[in-house]
C-alpha positions as CSV (number, residue, x, y, z in Angstrom):
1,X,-41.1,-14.1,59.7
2,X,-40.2,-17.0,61.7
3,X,-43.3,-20.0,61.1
4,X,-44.5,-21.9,63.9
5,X,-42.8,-25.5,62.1
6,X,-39.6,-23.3,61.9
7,X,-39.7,-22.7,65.7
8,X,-40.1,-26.8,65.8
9,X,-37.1,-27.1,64.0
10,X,-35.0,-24.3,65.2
11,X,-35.4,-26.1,68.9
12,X,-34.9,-29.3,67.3
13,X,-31.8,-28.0,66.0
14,X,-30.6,-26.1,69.3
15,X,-30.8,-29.6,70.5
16,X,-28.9,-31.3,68.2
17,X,-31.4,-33.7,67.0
18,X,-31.6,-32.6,63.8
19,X,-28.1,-31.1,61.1
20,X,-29.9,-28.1,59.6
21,X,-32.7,-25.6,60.3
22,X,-31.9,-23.2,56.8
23,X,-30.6,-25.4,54.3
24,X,-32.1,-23.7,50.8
25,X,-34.2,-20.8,49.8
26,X,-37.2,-21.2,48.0
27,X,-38.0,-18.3,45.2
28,X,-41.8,-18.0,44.6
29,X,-44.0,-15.6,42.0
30,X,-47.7,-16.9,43.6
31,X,-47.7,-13.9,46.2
32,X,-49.2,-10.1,45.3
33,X,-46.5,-7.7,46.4
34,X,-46.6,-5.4,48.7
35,X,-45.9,-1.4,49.4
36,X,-44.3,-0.5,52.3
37,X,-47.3,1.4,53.8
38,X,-49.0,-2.0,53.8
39,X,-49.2,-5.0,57.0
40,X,-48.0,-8.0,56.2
41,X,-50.3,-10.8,57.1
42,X,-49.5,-13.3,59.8
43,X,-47.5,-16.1,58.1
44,X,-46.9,-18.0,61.5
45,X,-48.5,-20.7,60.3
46,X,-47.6,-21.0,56.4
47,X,-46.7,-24.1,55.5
48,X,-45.2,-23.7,51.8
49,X,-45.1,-20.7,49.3
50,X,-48.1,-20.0,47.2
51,X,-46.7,-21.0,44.0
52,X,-42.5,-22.0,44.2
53,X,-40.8,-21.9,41.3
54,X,-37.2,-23.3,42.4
55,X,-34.7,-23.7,45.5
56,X,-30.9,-22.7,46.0
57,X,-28.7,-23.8,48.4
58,X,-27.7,-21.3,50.8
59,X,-23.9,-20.6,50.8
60,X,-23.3,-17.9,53.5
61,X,-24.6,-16.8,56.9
62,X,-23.7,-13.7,59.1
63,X,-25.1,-11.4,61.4
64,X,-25.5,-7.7,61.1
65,X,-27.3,-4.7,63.2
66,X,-29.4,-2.7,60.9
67,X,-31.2,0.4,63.1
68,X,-30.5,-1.1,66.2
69,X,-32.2,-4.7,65.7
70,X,-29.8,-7.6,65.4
71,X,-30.5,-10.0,62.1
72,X,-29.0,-13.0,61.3
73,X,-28.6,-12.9,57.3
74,X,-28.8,-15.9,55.0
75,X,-27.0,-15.2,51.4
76,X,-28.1,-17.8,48.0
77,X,-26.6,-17.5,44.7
78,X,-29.8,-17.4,41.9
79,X,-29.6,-19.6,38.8
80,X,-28.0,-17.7,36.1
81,X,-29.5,-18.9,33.0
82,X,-33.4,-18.2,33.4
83,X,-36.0,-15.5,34.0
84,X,-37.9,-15.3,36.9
85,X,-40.1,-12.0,38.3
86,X,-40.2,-13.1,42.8
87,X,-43.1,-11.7,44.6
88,X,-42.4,-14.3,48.1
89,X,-38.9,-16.1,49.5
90,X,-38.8,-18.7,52.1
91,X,-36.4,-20.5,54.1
92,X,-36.7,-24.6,53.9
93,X,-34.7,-27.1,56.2
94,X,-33.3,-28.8,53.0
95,X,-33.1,-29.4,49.6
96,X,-36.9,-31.5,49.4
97,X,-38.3,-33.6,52.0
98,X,-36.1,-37.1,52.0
99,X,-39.6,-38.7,53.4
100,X,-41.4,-38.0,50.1
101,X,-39.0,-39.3,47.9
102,X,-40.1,-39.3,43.9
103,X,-43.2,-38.1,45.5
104,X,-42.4,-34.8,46.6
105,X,-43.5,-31.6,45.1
106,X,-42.1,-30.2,42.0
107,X,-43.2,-28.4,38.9
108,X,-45.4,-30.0,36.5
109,X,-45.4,-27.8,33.3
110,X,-43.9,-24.8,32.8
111,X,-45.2,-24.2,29.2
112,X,-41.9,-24.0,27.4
113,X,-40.5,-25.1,23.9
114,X,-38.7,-28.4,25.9
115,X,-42.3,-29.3,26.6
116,X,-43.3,-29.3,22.6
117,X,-46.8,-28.0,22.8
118,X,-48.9,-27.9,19.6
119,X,-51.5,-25.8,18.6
120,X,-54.8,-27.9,18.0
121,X,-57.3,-26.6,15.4
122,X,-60.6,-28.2,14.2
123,X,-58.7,-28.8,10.7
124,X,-54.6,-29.9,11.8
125,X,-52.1,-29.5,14.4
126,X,-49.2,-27.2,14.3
127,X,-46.3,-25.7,15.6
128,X,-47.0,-22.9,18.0
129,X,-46.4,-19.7,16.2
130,X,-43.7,-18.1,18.3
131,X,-43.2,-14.0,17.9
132,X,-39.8,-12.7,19.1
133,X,-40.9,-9.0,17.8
134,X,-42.7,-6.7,20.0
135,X,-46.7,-7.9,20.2
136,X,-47.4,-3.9,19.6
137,X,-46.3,-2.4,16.1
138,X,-45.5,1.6,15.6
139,X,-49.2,2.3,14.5
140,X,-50.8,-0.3,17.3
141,X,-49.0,1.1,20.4
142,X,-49.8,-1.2,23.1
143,X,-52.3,-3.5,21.2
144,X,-51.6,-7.0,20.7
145,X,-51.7,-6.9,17.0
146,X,-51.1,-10.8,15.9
147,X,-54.9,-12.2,14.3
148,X,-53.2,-15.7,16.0
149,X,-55.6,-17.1,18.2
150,X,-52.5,-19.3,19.8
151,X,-49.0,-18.0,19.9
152,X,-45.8,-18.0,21.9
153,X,-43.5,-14.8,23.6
154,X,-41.5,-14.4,25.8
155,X,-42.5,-12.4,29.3
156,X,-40.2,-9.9,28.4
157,X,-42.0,-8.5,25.5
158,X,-41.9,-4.8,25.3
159,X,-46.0,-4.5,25.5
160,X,-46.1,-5.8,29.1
161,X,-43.7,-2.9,30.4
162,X,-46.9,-0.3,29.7
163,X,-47.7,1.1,32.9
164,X,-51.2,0.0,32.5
165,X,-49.8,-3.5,32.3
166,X,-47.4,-3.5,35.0
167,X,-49.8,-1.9,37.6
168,X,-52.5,-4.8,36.6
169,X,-49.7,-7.8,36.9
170,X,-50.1,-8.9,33.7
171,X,-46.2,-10.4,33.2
172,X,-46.1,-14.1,33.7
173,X,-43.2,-14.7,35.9
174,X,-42.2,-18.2,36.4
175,X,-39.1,-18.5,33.1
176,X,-39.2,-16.1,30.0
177,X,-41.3,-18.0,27.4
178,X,-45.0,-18.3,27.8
179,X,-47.9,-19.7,25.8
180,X,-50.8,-17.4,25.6
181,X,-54.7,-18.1,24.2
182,X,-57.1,-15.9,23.2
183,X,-60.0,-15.5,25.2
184,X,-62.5,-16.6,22.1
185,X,-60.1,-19.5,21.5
186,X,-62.8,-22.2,22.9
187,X,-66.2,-21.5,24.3
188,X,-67.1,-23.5,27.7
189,X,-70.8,-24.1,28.9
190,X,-71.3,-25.6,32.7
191,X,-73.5,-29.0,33.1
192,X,-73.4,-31.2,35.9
193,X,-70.9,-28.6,38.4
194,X,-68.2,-29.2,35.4
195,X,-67.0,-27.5,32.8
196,X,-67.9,-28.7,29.0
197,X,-65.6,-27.5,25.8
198,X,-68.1,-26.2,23.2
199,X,-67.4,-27.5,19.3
200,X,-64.6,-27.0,17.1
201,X,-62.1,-25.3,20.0
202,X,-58.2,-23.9,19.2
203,X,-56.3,-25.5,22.1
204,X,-52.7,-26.8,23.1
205,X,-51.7,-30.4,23.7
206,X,-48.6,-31.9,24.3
207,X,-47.9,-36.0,24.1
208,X,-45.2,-38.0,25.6
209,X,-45.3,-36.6,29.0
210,X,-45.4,-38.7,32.5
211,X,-47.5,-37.5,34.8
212,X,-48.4,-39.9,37.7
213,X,-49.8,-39.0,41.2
214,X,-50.9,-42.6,42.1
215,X,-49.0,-42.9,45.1
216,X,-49.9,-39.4,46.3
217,X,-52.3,-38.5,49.3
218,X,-56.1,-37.3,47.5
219,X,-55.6,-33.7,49.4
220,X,-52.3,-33.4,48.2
221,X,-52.8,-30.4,45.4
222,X,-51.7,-28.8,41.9
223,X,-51.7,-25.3,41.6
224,X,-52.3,-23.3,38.0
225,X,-50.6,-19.9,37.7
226,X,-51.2,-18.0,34.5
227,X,-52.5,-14.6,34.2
228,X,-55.0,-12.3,31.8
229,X,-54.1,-9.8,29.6
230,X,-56.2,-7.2,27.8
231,X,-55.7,-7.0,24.1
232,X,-55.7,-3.2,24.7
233,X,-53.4,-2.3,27.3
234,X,-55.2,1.2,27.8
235,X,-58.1,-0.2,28.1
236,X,-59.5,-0.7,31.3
237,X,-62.4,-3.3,30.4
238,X,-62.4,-6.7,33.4
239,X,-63.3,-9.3,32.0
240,X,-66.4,-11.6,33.8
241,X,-65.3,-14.6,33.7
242,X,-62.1,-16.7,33.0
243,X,-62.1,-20.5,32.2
244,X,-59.3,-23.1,32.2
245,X,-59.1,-26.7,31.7
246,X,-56.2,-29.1,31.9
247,X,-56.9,-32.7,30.9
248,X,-54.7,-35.0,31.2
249,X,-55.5,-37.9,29.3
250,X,-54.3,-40.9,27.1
251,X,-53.2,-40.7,24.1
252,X,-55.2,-43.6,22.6
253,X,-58.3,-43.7,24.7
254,X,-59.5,-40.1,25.2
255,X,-62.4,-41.4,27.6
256,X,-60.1,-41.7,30.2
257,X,-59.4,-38.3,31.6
258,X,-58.6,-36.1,34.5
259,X,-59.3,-32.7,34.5
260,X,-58.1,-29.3,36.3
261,X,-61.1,-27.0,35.9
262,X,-61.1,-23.8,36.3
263,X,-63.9,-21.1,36.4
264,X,-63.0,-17.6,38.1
265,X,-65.5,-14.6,38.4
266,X,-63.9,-11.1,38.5
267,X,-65.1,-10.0,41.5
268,X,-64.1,-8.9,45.5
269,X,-65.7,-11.6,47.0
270,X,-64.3,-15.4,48.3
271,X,-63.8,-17.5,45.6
272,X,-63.5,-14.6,43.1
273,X,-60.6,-12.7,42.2
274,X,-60.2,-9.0,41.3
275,X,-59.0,-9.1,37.8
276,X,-59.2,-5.0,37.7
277,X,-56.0,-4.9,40.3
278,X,-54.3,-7.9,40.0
279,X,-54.2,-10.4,36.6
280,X,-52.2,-12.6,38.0
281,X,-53.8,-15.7,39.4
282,X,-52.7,-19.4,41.1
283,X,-55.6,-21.2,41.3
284,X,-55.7,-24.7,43.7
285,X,-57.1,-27.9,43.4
286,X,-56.8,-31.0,45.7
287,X,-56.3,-34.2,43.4
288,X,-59.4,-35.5,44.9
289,X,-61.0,-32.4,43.5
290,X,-60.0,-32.7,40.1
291,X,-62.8,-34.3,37.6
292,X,-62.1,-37.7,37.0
293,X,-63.9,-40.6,34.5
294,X,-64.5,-43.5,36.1
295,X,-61.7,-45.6,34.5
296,X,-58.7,-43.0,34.9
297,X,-55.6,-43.8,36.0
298,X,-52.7,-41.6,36.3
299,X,-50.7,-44.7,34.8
300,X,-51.8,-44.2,32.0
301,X,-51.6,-40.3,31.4
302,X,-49.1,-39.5,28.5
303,X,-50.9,-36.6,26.8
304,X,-51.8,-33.2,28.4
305,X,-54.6,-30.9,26.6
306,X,-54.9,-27.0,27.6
307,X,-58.3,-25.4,26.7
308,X,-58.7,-21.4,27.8
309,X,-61.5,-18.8,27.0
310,X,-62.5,-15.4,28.7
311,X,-66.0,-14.2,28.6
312,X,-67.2,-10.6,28.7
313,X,-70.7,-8.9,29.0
314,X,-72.0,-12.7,28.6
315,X,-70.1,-14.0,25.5
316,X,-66.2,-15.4,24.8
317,X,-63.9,-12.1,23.8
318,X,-61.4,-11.8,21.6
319,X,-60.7,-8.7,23.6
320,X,-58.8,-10.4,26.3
321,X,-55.9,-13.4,26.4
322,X,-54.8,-16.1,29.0
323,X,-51.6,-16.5,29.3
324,X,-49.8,-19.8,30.9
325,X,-47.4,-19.3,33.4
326,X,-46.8,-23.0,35.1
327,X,-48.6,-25.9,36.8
328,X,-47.1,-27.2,39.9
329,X,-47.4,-29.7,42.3
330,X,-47.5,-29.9,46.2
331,X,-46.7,-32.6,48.8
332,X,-48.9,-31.4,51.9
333,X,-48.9,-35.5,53.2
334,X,-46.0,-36.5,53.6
335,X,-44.7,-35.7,57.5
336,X,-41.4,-35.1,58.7
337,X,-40.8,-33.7,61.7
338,X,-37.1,-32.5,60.2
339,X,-38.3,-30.9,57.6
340,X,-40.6,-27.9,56.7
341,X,-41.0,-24.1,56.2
342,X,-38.5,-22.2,58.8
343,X,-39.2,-18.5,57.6
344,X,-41.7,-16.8,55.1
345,X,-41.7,-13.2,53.5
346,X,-43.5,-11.5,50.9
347,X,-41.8,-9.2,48.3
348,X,-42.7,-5.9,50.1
349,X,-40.9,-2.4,48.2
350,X,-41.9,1.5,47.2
351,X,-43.8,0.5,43.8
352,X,-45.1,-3.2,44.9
353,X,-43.7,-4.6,42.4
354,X,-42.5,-8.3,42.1
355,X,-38.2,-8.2,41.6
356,X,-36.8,-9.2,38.3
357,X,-34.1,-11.3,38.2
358,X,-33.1,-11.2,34.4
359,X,-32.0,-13.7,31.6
360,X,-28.2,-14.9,31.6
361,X,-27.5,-12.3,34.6
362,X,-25.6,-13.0,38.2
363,X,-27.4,-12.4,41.2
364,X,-27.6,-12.5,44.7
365,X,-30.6,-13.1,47.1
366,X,-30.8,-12.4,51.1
367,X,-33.5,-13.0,53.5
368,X,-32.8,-11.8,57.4
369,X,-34.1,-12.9,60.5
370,X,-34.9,-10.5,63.0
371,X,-33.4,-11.8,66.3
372,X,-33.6,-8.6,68.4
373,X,-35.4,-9.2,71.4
374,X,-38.3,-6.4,72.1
């Protein structure tokens, strides 16, 4: 679908006052796909993808007539090297918006070994304990079997291709390795409207890292994407409730602090999320709505803590396990009346699945406009 800032920019372009209306594709995994039974919604008004993992440059265009509807076709190569599972593709004016500069969005962790997270337990801190072997042995078929109550995996793993799995969207998407905790790894309680980590927690941190919004607009926003998995894959126990935090922090004074909370009831309702058909989850926070202490700064963040726990029938389960998919950032302040979202689609297929574009593997991606007149 054609947006309403891509019509902007198409006339804009018709006109000659601006070089490019579809410059790059942008690949996202934040949309649920759909069947092809279903109605897509109305995206004239989208803005950016629910959770973008990366943009190509697009390298061919043509025209075709597919059922008697004339389509103009837009043709991007996909990076080789990575993983990615793409549930939504839109079409950008360029590369990034040249008006945000070293402000514009991007991602800000993607939870991989480049990033060197630690496991944190009351006693020391460690490597994460990475397992390359299916999760599920021969006499646990489909049962997380690791006593590990922090570990590493790759999306890939043979256990999330059960059917039970697949038809929940519990495969993380954004790059092959993920970090996953168990739901009992920390226990949060609520005081004041925030959450508070209960004593002696397993978490992951990672040191050295610059993360600096100072210059960014207070409603610009971050947006979490992980998803829950059941330690059981045929069971079908929902958990209640699922709790994330991300601090980022400082090193050598831990009082000063920023933090990403996160508190999601299973549920049908606004501002819950229906963990019994869909696991996977991209939760959004405006910077102004992240809970700061009174002497943060983002100058002074170099360290990045990641606390997670899953509660069921009123208590923290071992039964269930988030799993960390990325954190990303998003520019939503910075005009340009050059620049913006031209055309939006969501993965729509037979089997609503999301598409898989594998490890070291060539691949091609289209999006087509319809340009028919009705």
């Amino acid at each position: 679908m054609i947006t309403n800032t891509g019509k902007y920019i198409i006339a804009k372009y018709l006109l000659g006052q601006t070089p490019a209306y579809a410059s790059y594709m942008a690949l996202g995994c934040g949309s649920k796909p759909l069947d092809t039974t279903d109605t897509p919604e109305d995206f004239s008004e989208k803005q950016n993808l629910d959770f973008e993992m990366f943009r190509i440059p697009i390298s061919s265009r043509g025209y075709v007539v597919e059922n008697g509807q004339s389509k103009l076709v837009l043709t991007a190569e996909l990076p080789t090297e990575e993983r990615y599972e793409i549930s939504e593709v839109g079409i950008y004016s360029a590369g990034a918006n040249p008006s945000a500069s070293a402000n514009d969005s991007r991602p800000v962790l993607v939870f991989s070994q480049g990033e060197n997270w630690q496991h944190i337990t009351p006693s020391a801190a460690s490597d994460i304990e990475r397992i390359t072997v299916p999760l599920d042995s021969a006499l646990s078929n489909n049962v997380i079997d690791t006593t590990s109550k922090v570990f590493e995996t790759n999306a890939d793993n043979r256990i999330f291709y059960n059917t039970n799995r697949v038809d929940r969207y519990e495969r993380c998407r954004y790059f092959n390795n993920i970090i996953i905790l168990r739901g009992d790894s920390s226990t949060m309680t609520t005081s004041s409207g925030h959450l508070v980590v209960g004593s002696n927690p397993e978490y992951i941190k990672t040191s050295g890292m610059s993360v600096n919004f100072e210059k960014n607009s207070p409603s610009d926003e971050l947006r979490l994407a992980f998803s829950v998995i059941n330690k059981d894959g045929d069971s079908l126990s929902v958990p209640d409730t699922v709790k994330i935090i991300v601090e980022f922090t400082n090193s050598t004074d831990s009082g000063k602090f920023a933090r990403f909370e996160t508190l999601i009831d299973n549920g049908t309702a606004s501002g819950q999320h229906d963990f019994a058909n869909n696991r996977y989850c991209v939760v959004t926070k405006q910077l102004q709505q992240l809970y700061r202490s009174l002497t943060f700064s983002w100058t002074s963040v170099d360290t990045v803590n990641v606390y997670a726990s899953v509660v069921d029938s009123g208590s923290v389960s071992s039964n269930f396990y988030v799993v960390l998919d990325a954190l990303r950032f998003e520019n939503l302040n910075t005009p340009n009346p050059l620049y913006g979202l031209v055309g939006y689609s969501v993965i729509q297929n037979d089997t609503a699945k999301t598409i898989i574009k594998s490890t070291n593997t060539s691949n091609y991606v289209e999006f087509k406009f319809n340009i028919g007149v009705g």
